[in-house]
Structures are given as C-alpha cells and as structure tokens.
N, C-alpha and C positions, 0 to 999 in steps of 0.2 A: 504494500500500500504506500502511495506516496505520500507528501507533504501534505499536498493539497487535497487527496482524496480523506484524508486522516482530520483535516478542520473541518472539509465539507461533513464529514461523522458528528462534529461538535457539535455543528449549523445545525444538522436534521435531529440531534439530542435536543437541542434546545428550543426548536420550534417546537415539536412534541411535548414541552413542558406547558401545563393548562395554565398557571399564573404567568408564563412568560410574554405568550401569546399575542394580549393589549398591548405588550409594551415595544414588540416586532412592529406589530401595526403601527403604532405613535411612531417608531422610528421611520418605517419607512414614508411615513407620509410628509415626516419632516425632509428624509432626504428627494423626495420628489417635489418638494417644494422649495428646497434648497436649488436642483437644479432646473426647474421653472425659471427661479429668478437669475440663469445666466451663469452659474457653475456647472462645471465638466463633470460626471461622476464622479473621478477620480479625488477632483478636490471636493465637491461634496461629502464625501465618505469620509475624508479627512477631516474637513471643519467640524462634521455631525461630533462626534468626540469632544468638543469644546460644549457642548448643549447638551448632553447625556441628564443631568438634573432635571433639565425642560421635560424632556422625556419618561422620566420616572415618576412626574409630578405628572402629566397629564395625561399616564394611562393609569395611574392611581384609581380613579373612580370604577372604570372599567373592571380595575383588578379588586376592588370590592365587591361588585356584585358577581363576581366570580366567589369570592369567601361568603357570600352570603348565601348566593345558590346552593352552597355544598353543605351550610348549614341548615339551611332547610329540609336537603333531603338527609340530612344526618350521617353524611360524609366525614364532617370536623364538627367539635363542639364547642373551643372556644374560639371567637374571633378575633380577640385581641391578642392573641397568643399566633393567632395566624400571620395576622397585620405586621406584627413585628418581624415574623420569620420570612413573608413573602416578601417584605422590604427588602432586607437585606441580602436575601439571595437574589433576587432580580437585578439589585446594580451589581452585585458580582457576575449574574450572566449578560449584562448590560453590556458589562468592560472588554468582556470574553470576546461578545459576539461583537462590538465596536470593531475589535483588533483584526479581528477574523475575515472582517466583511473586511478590512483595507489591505489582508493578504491575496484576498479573492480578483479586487481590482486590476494587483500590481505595486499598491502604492508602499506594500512593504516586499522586496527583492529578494528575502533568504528566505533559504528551507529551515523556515519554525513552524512549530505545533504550539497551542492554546490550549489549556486545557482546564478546565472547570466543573465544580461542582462533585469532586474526589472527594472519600472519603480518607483515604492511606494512599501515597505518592510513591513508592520505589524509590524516584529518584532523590526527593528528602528525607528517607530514610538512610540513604547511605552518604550525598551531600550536604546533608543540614542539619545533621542532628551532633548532637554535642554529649560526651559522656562528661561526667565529674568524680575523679578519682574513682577508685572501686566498684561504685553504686550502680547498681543498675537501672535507675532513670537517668532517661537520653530528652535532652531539652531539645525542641523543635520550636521554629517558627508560628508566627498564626501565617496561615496561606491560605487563599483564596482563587485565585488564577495561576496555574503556572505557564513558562511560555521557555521555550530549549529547542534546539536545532536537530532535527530530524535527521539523525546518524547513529545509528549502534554504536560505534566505536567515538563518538564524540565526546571533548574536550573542552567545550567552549561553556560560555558561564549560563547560567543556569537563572531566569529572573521569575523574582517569586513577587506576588503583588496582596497587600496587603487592602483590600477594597470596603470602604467605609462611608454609609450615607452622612454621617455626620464627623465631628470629630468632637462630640461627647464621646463617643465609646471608646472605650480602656482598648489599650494597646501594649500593655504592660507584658504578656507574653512576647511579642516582640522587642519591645524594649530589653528583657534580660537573656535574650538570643541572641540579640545584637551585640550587647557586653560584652558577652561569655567568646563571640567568636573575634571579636578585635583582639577580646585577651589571649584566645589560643593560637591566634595568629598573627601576633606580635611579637616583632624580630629587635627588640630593643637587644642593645650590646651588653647591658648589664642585669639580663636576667642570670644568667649565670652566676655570679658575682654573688646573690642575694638570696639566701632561702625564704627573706620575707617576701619576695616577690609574689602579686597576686594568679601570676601564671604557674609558679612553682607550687605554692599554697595549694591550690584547689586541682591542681594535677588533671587540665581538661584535654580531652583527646576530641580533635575532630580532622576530618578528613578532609583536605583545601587543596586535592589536586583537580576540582571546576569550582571554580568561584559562584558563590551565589547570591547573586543581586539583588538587594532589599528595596524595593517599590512602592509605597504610599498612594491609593488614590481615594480621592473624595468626590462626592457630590457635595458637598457642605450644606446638607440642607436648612440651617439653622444661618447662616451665615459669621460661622465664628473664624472665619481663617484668619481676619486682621486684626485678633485680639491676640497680644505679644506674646502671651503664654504658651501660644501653638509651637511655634518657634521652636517650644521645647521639645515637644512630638516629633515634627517635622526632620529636626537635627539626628533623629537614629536611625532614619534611611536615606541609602544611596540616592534615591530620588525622588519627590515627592511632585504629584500632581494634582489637579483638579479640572471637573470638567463643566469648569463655568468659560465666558469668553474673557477676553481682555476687554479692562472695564467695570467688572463685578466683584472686583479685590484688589488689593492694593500689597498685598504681600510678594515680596520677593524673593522670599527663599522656596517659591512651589507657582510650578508652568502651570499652564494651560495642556490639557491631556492629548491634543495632536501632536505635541514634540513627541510624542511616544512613537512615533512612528521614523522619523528623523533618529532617536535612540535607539532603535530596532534594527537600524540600517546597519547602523556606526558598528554597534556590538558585536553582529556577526557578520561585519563588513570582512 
C-alpha cells in the first residue's frame, strides 16, 4: 500500500465516523466557497487550516442533534458527557483530515502518513516513551495525530501533535515528557563530573535514534492565546500552532496552522 492509498484509509475512516460527518460538510462548503471567491484548490486547502475553529463552531449544532438523536433512541445517555468527548475528538480529526486533504492536493510533496484516533502507537512505544531507572513505568506523550514518512526502514523524525480546543486543558503529561526527554538527551560536558546531576539521578533511558517532534495545536476556542501565561505552555513544544487567521491574536510565539504544511516540506525535505 502506498502513501497515498494508506491516508486515503484515514479519509474513508473518518468520513464513516457519525459525529464527524457535519463537520466534513462545514468544511467542504467552506473550501468551495473559498475557491468561488478566486482561490486555486491548492491554496484553498491550504488557507482552510487557518479557519478550522470557524469550522468546528459551525457544525456544532449539526453535531448536536446528532447526540440528541442517539439519545432518544437510547444509543448514549449522557449528553454532556458526549458534548465534551465529541468536541474534542473532532478537532483532533479536524487536524488529521486538514493535513491529509493538502497531501491529496500536492500541496505537501513527501511520503507521510497521518494518523488519528489510535489507541497504542508502535511507533511511541519504542520512540517516545521514556523509562526511569529500574521501574517499570515508561512515560509517554499525550498524542493525538501522528504524522512519519512512509518507509519501513525509516529514520526521519517522527511528529506527534498534541491537539486542543482550548488551552484550559492540562497539558501536564506532556509537559513532564518533555522534561524527562531534554534531560535524557542532554549532552552537557559535565554530567559526568557530577552524580548530583538530574540525568544521573533518575537514570532515564530512552531511545533518540528518530527524533520526535512535539507539536501544539489549538483552536483557542475561549480566546486565551494572548494572555502571557500561555507563553508558559507554548514554550515545551517544538512548535506551536493555531488555527485562527492572522489578525485574531497577537501572540508571537504560535503560527497560524498552514505553516504546517511549509514544516512538513522542510522536515522531510
């Protein structure tokens, strides 16, 4: 199976998902109304990723009286318990399928895979998980989307995306993944030197022959990105995004979500 026949897999997972549905349709209606007004697919597919929020907010309703149908027929029982869950997996398949559709284009050039909605990953089990001296718990990442270069025998890094409608929600697993993997792969000259060193100390093993790239994305639905405290978030991943346009924030330390595509080239250029 190729590259392409292996996202096309993701695509047809994902349209078959019942909550996902409203929010295909709101997209594509937005990209056919992006190129109405005078964009080429190619850049439409791209800019859409900058409006993914627009998107999620305005098949919202839709995707309710989907939890409500199902409530009635006694499908699910609680709804708010739903509301929360179909939130936040839908901009995680939102991100997925964003990426996907700009592999499908052209507008991203390498052989990667997107992958979404995993329960256990192979590949962050053997790249991303972290032991602590003796113990048999192995720290892992929060992951949501993964994306890696369609090769068996491949080397290249490995980007894991941590995807959040808001930035209330705790991040804190990520946060001390993050830690744990500067410290075990940090080549300071004086850890040697030092048994108090915090890399000596806690004796962590993890395996850093594919790097793997820690990704940040938001919808920001609450509008908290230019409150300075985020800053603090933001700072323990490689790259943070949002998929508002320019204009709707004023932070600097987190793009706009189509440079991902521009990143996508670079990485496994």
């Amino acid at each position: 199976m190729s590259y392409i026949e292996e996202n096309r897999r993701v695509i047809q997972k994902l349209e078959n998902h019942i909550y996902f549905q409203p929010t295909i349709t709101v997209y594509n209606q937005k990209l056919n109304l992006m190129i109405r007004n005078g964009l080429t697919e190619e850049e439409a597919t791209r800019q859409i990723l900058d409006y993914l929020n627009d998107i999620l907010r305005n098949s919202q309703q839709m995707v309710e009286d989907i939890i409500q149908e199902r409530i009635d027929s006694g499908i699910i029982r609680d709804a708010s318990q739903a509301r929360k869950s179909v939130a936040g997996g839908n901009f995680q398949r939102l991100v997925a399928y964003g990426i996907i559709r700009n592999i499908l284009v052209g507008n991203i050039t390498r052989e990667i895979v997107v992958n979404v909605g995993y329960k256990k990953h192979p590949l962050l089990d053997r790249y991303a998980s972290i032991s602590v001296g003796n113990s048999e718990d192995r720290q892992k990442p929060d992951s949501d989307v993964l994306i890696y270069q369609y090769q068996v025998e491949a080397v290249s890094p490995i980007i894991n995306f941590s995807c959040k409608t808001s930035l209330r929600e705790r991040a804190g697993q990520t946060y001390k993944w993050k830690l744990l993997v500067d410290l075990a792969t940090c080549t300071c000259p004086y850890i040697s030197m030092s048994e108090n060193c915090p890399k000596n100390i806690y004796n962590l093993q993890y395996d850093n022959s594919r790097r793997v790239i820690m990704n940040f994305v938001t919808a920001d639905l609450y509008n908290e990105v230019n409150q300075p405290q985020i800053n603090g978030i933001i700072n323990f991943f490689d790259n943070a995004y949002i998929t508002k346009p320019n204009g709707e924030f004023n932070n600097n330390n987190i793009r706009c979500f189509s440079n991902i595509i521009n990143d996508l080239n670079e990485i496994y250029g």
